[in-house]
SERO-4910 file (N, C-alpha, C, O; in steps of 0.05 Angstrom, whole numbers):
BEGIN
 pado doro    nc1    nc2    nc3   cac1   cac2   cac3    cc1    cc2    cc3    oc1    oc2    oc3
  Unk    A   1044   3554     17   1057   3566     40   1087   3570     34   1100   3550     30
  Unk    A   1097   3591     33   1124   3600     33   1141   3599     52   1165   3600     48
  Unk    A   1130   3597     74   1155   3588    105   1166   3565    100   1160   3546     87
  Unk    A   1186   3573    115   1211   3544    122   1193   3530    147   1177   3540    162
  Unk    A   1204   3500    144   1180   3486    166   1205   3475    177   1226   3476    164
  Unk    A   1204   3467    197   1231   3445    221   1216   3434    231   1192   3435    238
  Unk    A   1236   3418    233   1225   3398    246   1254   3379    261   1272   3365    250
  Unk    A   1249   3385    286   1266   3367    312   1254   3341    319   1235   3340    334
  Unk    A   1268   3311    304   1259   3290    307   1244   3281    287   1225   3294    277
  Unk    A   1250   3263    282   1239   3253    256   1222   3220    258   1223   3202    241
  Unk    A   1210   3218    279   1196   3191    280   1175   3186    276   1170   3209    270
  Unk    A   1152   3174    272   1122   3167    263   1110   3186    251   1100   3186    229
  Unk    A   1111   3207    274   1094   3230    268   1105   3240    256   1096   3235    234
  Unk    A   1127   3258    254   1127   3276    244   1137   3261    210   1132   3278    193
  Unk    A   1146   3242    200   1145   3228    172   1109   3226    162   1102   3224    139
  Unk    A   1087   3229    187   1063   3225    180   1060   3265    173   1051   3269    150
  Unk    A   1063   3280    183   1061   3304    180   1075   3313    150   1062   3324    132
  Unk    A   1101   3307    146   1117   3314    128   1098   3310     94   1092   3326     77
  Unk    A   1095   3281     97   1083   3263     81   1058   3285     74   1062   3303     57
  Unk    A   1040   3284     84   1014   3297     95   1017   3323     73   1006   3326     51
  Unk    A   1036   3340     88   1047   3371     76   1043   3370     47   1027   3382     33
  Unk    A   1068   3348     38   1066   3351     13   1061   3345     -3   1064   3356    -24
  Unk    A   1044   3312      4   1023   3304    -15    997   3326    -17    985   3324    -38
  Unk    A    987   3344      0    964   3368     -1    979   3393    -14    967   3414    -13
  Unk    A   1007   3390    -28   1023   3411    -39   1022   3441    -21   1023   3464    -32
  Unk    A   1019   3436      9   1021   3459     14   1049   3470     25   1046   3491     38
  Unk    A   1076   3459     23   1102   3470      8   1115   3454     -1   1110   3430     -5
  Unk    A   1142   3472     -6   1152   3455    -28   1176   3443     -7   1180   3454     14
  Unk    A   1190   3420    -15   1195   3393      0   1224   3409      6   1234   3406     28
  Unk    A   1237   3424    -11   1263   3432     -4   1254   3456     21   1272   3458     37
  Unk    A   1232   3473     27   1228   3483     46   1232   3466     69   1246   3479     84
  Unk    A   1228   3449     76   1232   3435     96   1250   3421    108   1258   3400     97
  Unk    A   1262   3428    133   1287   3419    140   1281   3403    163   1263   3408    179
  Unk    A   1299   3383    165   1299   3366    192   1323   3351    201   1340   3338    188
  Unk    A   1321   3357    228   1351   3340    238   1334   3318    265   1323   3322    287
  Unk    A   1340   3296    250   1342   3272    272   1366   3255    283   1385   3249    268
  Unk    A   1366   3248    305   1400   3248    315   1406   3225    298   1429   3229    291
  Unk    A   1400   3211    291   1396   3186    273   1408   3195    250   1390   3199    234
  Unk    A   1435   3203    237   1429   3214    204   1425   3193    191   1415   3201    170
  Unk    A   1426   3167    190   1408   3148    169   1380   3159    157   1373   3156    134
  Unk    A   1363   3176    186   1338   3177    179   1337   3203    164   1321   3210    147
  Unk    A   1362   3222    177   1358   3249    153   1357   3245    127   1341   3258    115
  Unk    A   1371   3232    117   1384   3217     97   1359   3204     80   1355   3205     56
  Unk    A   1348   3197     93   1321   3172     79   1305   3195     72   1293   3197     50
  Unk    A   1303   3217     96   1277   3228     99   1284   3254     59   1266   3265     46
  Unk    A   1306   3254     55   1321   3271     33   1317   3255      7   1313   3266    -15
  Unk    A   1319   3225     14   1319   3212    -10   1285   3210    -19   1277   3217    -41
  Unk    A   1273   3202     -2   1243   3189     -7   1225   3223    -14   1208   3226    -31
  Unk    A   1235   3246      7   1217   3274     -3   1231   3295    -17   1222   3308    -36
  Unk    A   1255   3296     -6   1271   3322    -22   1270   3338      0   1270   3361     -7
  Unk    A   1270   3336     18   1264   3357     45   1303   3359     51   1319   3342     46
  Unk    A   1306   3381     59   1334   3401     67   1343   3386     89   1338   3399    110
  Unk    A   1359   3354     96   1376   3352    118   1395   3374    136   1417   3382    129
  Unk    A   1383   3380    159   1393   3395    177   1421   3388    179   1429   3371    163
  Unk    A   1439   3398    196   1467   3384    210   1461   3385    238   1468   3369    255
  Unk    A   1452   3400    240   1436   3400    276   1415   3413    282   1404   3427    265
  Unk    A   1405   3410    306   1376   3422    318   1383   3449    315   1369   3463    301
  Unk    A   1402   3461    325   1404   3491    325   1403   3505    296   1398   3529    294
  Unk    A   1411   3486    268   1413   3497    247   1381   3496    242   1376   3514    226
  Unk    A   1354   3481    250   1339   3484    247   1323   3505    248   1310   3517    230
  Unk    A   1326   3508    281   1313   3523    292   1319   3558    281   1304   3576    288
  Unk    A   1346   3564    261   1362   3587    252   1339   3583    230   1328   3604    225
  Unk    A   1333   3565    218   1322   3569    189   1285   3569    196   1270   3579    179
  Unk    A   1274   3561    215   1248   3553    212   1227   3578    213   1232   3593    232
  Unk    A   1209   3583    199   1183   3594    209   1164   3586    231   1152   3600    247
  Unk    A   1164   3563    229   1143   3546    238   1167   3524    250   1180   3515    231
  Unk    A   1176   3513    277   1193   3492    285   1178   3474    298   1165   3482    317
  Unk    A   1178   3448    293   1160   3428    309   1182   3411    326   1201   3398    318
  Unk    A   1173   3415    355   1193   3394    371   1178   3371    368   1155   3371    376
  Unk    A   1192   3345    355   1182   3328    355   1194   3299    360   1192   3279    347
  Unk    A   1214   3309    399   1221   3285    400   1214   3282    428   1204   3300    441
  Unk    A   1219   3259    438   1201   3244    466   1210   3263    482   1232   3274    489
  Unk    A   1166   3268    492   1162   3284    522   1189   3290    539   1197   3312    547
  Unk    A   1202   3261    542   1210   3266    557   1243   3282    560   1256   3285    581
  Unk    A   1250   3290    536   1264   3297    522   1270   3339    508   1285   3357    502
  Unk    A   1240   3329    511   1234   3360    483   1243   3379    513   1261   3363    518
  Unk    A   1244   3394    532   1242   3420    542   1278   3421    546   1291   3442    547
  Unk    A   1289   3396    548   1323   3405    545   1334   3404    522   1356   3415    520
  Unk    A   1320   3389    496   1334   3403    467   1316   3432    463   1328   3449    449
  Unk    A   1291   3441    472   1285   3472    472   1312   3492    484   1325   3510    475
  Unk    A   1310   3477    508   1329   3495    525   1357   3501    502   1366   3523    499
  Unk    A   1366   3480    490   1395   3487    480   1392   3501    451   1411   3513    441
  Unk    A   1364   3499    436   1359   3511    424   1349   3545    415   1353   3560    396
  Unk    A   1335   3546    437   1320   3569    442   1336   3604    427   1325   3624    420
  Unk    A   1360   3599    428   1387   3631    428   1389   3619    402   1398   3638    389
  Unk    A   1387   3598    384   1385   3607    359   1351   3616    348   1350   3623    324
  Unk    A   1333   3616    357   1314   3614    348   1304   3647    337   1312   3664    353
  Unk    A   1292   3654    320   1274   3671    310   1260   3682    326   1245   3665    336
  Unk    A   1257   3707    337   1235   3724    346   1204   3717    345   1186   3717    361
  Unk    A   1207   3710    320   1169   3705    305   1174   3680    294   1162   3672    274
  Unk    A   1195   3665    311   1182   3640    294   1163   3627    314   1165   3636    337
  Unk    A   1146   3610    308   1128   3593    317   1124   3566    331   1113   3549    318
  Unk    A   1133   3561    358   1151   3531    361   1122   3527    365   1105   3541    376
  Unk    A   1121   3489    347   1093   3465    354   1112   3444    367   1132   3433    358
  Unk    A   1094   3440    395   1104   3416    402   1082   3393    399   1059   3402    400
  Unk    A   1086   3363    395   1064   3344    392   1066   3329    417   1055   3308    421
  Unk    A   1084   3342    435   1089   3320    460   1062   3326    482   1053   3346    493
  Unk    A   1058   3302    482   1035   3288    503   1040   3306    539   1057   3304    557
  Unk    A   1028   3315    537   1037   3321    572   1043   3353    583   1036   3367    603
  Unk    A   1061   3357    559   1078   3376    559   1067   3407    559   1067   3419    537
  Unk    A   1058   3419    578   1041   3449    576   1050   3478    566   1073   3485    570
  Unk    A   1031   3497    553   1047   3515    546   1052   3532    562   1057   3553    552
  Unk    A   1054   3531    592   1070   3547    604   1092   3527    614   1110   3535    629
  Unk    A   1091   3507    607   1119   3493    619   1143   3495    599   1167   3498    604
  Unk    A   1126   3493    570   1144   3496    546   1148   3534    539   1162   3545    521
  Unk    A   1130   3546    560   1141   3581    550   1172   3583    579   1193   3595    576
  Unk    A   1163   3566    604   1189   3567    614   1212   3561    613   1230   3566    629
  Unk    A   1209   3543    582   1241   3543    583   1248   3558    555   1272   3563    551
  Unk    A   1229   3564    537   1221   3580    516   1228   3616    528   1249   3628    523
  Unk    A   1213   3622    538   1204   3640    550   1179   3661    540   1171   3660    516
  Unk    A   1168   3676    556   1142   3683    563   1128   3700    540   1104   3706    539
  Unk    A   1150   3707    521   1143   3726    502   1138   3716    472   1133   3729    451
  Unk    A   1143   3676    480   1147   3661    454   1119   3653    440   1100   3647    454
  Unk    A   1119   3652    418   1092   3637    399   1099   3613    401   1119   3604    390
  Unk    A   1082   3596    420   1073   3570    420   1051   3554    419   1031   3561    429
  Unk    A   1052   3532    407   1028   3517    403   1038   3494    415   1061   3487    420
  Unk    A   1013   3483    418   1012   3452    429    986   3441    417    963   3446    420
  Unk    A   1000   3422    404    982   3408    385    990   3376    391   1013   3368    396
  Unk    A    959   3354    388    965   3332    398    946   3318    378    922   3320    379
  Unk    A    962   3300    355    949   3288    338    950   3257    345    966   3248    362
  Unk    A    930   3239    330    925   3213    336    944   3195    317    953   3203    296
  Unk    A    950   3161    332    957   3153    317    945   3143    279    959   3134    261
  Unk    A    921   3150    281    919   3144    255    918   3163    232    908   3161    209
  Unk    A    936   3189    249    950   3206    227    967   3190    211    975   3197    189
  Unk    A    971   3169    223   1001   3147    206    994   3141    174   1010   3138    156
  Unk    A    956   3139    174    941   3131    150    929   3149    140    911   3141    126
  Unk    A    930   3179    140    919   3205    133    885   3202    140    864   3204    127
  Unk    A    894   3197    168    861   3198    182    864   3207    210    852   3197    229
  Unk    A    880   3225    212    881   3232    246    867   3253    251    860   3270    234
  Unk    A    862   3252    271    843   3274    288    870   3295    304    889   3285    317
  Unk    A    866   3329    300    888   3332    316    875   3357    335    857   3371    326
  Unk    A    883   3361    358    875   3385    378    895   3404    368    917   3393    366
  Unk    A    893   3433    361    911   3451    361    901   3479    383    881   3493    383
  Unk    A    924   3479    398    919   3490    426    942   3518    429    961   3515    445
  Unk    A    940   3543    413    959   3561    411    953   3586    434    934   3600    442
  Unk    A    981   3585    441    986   3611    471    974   3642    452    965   3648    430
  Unk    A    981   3653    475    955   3682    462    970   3695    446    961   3714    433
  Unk    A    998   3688    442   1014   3710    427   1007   3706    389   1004   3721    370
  Unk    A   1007   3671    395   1005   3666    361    974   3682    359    954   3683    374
  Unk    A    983   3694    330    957   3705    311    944   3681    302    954   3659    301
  Unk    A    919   3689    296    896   3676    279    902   3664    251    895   3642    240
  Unk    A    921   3686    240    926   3673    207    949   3647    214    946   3626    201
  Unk    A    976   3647    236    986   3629    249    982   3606    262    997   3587    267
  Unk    A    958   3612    268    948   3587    290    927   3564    260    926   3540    260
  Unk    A    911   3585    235    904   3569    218    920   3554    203    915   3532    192
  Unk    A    943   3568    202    971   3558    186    977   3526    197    983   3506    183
  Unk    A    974   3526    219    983   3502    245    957   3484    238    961   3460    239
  Unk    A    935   3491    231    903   3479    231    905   3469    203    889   3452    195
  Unk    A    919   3478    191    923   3478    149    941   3450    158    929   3429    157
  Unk    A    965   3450    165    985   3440    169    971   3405    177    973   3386    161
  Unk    A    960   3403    197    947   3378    209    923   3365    195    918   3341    194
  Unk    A    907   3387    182    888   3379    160    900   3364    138    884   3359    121
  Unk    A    920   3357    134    935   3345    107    936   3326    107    935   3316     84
  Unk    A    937   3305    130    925   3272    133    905   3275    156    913   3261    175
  Unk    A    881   3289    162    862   3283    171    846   3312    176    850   3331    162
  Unk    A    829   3311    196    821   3336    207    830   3347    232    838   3332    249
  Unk    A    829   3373    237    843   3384    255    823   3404    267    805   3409    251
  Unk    A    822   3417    288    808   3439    302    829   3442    321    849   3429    326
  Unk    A    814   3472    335    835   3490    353    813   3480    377    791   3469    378
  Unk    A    834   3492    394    817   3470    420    832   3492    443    856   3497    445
  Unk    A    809   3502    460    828   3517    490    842   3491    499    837   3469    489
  Unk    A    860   3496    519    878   3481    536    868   3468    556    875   3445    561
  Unk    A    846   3485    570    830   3469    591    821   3448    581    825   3429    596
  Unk    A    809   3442    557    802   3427    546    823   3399    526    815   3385    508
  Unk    A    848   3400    540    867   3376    529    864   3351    537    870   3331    524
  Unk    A    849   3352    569    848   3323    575    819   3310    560    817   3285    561
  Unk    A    806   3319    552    790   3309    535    797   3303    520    800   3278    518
  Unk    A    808   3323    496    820   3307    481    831   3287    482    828   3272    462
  Unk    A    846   3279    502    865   3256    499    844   3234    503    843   3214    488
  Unk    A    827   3238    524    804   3217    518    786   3207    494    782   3184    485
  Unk    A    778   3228    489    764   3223    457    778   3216    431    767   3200    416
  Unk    A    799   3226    424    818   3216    405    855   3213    413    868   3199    397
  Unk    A    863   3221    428    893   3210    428    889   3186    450    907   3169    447
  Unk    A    875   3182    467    878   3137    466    857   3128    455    853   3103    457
  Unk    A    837   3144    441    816   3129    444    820   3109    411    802   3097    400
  Unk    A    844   3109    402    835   3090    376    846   3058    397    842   3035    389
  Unk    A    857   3063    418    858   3035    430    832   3026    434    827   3005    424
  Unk    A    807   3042    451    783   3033    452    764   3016    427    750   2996    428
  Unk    A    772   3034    409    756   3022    382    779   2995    366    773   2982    346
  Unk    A    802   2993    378    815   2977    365    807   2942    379    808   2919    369
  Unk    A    800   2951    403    783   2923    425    762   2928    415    749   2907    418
  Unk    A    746   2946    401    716   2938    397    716   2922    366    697   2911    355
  Unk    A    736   2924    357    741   2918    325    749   2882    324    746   2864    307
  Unk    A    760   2881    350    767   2858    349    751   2837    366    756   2813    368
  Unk    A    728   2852    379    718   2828    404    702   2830    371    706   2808    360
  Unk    A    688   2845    356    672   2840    334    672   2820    313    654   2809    301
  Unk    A    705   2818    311    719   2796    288    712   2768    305    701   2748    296
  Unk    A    723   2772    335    724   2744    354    697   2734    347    696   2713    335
  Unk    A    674   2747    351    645   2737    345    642   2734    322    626   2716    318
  Unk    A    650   2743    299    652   2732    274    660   2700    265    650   2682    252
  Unk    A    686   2703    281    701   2675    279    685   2659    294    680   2640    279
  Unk    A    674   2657    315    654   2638    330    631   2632    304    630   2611    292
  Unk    A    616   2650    298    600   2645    270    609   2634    250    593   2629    233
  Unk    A    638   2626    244    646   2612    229    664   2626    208    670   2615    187
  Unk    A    671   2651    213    687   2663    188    711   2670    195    717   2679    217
  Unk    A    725   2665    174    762   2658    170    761   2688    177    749   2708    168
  Unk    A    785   2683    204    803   2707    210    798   2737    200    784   2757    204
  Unk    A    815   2730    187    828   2754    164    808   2775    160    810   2799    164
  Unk    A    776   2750    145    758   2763    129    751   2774    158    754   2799    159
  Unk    A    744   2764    177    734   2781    197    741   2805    205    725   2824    206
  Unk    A    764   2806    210    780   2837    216    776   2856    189    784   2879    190
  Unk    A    763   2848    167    771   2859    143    741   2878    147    737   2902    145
  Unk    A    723   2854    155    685   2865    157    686   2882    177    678   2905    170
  Unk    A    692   2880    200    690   2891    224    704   2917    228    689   2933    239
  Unk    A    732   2926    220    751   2944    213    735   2963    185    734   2987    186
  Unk    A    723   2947    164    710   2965    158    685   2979    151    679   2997    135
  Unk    A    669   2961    173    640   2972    184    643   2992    205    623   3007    207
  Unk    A    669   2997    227    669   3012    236    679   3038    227    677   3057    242
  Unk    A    692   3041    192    709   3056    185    679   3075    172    675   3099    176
  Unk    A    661   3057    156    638   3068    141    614   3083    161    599   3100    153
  Unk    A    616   3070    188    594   3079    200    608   3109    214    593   3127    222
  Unk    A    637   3111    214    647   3128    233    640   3149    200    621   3164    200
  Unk    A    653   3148    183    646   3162    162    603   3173    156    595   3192    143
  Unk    A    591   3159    168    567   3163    159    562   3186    175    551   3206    165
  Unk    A    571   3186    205    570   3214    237    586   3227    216    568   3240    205
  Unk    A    604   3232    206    615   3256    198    611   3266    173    621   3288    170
  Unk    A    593   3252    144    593   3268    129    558   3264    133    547   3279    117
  Unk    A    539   3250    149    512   3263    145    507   3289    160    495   3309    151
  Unk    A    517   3286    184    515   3308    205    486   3298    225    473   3308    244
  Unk    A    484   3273    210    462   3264    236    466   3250    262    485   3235    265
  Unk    A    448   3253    280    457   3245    302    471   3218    304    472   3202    286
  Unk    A    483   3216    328    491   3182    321    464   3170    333    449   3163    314
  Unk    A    454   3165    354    430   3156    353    407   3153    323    399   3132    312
  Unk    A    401   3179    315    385   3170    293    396   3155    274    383   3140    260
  Unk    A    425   3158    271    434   3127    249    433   3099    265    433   3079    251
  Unk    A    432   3097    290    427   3075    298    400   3062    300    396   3038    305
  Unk    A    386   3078    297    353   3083    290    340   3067    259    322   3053    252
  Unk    A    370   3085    248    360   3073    219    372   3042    212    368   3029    191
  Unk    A    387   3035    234    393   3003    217    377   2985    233    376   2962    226
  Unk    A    361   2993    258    350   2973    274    313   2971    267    295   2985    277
  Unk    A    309   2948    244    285   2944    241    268   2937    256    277   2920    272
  Unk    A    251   2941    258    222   2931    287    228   2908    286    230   2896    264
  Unk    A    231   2895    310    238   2861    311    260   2848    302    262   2824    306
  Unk    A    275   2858    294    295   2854    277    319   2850    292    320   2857    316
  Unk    A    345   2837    276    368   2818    286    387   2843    312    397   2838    334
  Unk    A    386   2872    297    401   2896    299    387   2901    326    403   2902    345
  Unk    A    363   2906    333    361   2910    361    356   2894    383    349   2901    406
  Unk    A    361   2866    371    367   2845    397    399   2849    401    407   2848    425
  Unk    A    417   2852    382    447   2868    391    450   2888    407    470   2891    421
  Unk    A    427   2906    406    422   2933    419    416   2927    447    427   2940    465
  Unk    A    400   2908    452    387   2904    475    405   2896    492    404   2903    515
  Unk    A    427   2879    483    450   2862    499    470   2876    509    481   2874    531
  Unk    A    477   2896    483    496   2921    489    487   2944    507    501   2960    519
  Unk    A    452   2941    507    452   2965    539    454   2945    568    461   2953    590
  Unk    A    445   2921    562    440   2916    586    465   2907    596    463   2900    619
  Unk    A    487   2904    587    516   2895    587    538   2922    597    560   2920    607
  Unk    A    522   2943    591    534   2972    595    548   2980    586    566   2990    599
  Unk    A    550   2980    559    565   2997    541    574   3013    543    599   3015    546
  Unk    A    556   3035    543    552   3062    538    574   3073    565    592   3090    563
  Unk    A    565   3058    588    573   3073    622    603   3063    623    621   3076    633
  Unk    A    606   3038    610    633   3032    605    662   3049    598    685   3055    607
  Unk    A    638   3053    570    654   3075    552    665   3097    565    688   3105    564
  Unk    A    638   3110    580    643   3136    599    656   3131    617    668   3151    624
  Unk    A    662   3104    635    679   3113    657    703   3107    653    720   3115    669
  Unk    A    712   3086    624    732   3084    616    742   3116    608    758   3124    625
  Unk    A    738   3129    594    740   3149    586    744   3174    605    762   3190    598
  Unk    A    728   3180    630    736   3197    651    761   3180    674    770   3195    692
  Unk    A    770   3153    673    792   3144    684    822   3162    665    841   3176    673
  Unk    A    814   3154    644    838   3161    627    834   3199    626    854   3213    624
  Unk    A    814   3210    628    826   3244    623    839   3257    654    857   3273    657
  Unk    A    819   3239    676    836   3238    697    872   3232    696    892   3246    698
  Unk    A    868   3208    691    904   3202    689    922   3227    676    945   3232    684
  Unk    A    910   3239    658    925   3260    642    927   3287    652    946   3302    649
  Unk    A    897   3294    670    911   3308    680    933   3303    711    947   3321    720
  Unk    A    932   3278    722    951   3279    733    978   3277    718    996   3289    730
  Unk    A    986   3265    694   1005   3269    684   1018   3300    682   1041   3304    690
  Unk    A   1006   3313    676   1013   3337    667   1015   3359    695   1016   3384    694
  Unk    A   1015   3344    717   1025   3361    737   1052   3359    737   1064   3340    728
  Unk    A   1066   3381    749   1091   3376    757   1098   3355    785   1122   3351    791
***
């Protein structure tokens, strides 16, 4: 990729994005510029990649193809606002902020701007995130894959309508809290069986990492892999039996429609 990339804010994510970019070599590290109000972290972010320290948001936004606002929700639409009169015609603003809609971010943008809204997981941190990419009608197809190329670099990514964000946030932007309590009530029953700590979180953390891997590279159902570890009579579907009659499954689901609810009330004005 030959574009200049920006980037406004420089915290978790977007060091998980940067990282991402250029370990998949898809540009080169001096293309990339960033200003965080922090210059310690410009500074680090120059020493550790080679990426172009900004002097300010507005020098960014003068150089970027592609600009990612990437500082707190609650924050990003008044550094847009002061940014916006240096910005590019055709450049491309990505925001990763939680909440934040693309007609709320075209009103202070305005109506004629290429925007995306894209919402990646925390375990982009480990080049395993799941990300929604959600682009207004102006961005093109080869632009919006550019954004889908971009997030693919520590994990997988798909384009996703807008109607469809509060799901997302249910299924992957909280849901690694869900599996992070299932990882651990698993270790707790470990440790009752008698095994040291550590090793527990080590078994459990990565039986859930192999089985989540098995749904995505067999393409079989999740049921029929659950099919295949539970022998007739066997230890695996007296677990099964406890986990329906305990309500798992309805758990999951109403945990899950509480939280897409919450989001979309978040995202009202």
């Amino acid at each position: 990729m030959e574009k200049k990339i920006g980037f406004i804010g420089c915290g978790n994510m977007s060091k998980a994005i940067i990282a991402g970019m250029i370990k998949a070599g898809q540009i080169k590290a001096e293309n990339i510029w960033v200003f965080d109000h922090k210059p310690t972290t410009n500074q680090a972010m120059q020493q550790q990649y080679g990426i172009t320290p900004a002097d300010s948001a507005r020098q960014v936004a003068e150089q970027a193809d592609i600009l990612f606002g990437a500082v707190k929700p609650n924050m990003l639409l008044s550094v847009l606002k002061d940014i916006v009169g240096s910005l590019n015609k055709e450049t491309v603003v990505v925001s990763i902020a939680a909440g934040i809609t693309l007609d709320s971010l075209a009103s202070v943008l305005g109506h004629d701007r290429k925007i995306v809204r894209v919402m990646p997981n925390t375990p982009a941190l480990v080049n395993a995130g799941m990300t929604s990419v959600t682009p207004n009608v102006l961005v093109t197809q080869e632009e919006a894959d550019e954004v889908v190329q971009i997030f693919s670099g520590f994990g997988q990514a798909a384009l996703v309508p807008e109607y469809l964000i509060h799901a997302v946030v249910g299924v992957s932007g909280s849901a690694p809290a869900y599996v992070f309590m299932f990882i651990e009530a698993m270790a707790d029953a470990a440790v009752l069986g008698g095994m040291p700590r550590a090793q527990a979180y080590q078994f459990a953390a990565q039986t859930v990492k192999g089985a989540a891997q098995m749904v995505l590279e067999t393409g079989k159902h999740p049921g029929e892999l659950k099919d295949m570890v539970c022998s007739p009579g066997g230890t695996t579907i007296e677990a099964v039996k406890v986990l329906e009659q305990k309500g798992l499954r309805s758990a999951v689901i109403e945990a899950m429609q509480q939280c897409m609810a919450k989001s979309e009330r978040m995202s009202k004005p």
